[in-house]
C-alpha positions as CSV (number, residue, x, y, z in Angstrom):
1,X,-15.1,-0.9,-16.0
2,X,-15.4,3.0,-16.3
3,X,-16.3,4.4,-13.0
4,X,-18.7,7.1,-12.2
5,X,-17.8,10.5,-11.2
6,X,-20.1,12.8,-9.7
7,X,-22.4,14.6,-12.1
8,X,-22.3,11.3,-14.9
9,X,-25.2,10.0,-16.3
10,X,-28.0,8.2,-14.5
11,X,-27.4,4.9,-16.9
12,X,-23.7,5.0,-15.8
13,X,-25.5,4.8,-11.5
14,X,-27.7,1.8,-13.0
15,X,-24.6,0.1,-14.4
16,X,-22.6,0.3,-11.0
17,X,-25.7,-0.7,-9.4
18,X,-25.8,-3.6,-12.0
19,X,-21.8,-4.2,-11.1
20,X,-22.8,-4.5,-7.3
21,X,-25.3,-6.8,-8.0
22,X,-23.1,-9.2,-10.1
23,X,-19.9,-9.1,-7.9
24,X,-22.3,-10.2,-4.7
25,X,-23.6,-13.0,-7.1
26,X,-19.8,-14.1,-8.0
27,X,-18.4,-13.9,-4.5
28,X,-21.5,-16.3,-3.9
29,X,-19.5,-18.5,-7.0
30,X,-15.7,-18.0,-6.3
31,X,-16.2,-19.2,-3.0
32,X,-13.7,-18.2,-0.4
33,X,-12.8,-22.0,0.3
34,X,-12.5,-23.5,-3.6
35,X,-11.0,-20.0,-5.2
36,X,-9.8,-17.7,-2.6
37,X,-8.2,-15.2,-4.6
38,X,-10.8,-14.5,-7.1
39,X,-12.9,-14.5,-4.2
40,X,-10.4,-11.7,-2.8
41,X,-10.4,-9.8,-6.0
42,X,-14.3,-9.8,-6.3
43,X,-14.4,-8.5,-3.1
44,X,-12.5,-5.6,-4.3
45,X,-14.3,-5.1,-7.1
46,X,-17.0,-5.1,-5.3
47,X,-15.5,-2.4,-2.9
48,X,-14.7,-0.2,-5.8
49,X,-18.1,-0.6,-7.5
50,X,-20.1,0.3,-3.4
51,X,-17.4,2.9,-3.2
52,X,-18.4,4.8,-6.4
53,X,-21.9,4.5,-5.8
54,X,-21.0,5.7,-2.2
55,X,-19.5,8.8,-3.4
56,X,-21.9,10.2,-6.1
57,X,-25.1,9.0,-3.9
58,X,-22.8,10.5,-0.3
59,X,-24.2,7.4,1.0
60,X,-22.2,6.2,4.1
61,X,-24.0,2.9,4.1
62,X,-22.5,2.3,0.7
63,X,-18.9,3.4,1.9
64,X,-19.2,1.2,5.0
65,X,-20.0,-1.7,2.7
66,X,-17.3,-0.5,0.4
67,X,-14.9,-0.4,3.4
68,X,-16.1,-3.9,4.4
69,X,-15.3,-5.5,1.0
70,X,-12.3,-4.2,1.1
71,X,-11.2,-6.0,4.7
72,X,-12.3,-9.3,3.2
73,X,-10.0,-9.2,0.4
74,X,-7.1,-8.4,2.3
75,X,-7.5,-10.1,5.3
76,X,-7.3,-12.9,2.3
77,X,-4.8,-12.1,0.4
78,X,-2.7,-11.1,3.5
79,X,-3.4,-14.4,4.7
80,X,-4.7,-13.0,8.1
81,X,-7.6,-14.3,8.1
82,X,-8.8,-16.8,10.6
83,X,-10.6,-20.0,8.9
């Protein structure tokens, strides 16, 4: 996926917004119990798709959730995760 820098297009903003949307949906999927590391890697993708909607909106909501996503997959693929 192509991500959006600041001054892009406003269909490129709906397509992120459109990523966001789907990567919460798979995470729902790729449960952290049955598929942990797809779970981990949606997470990040995820985190990458909040973060560049973060940075062209300068939304820190979006950058705290981007930062959040970001925890989850590496507290699982570190494997310091508490379960």
């Amino acid at each position: 996926m192509r991500w959006v820098r600041s001054g892009e297009h406003e269909s490129d903003i709906a397509r992120l917004e459109q990523a966001v949307k789907a990567f919460q949906a798979a995470v729902l999927e790729f449960t952290r119990e049955r598929a942990p590391f797809e779970w981990a890697s949606t997470q990040n993708n995820l985190g990458n798709a909040l973060r560049a909607l973060g940075e062209h909106e300068r939304s820190n909501a979006r950058l705290e959730q981007a930062v959040e996503a970001y925890q989850a997959a590496l507290l699982e693929w570190t494997g310091n995760a508490s379960r």
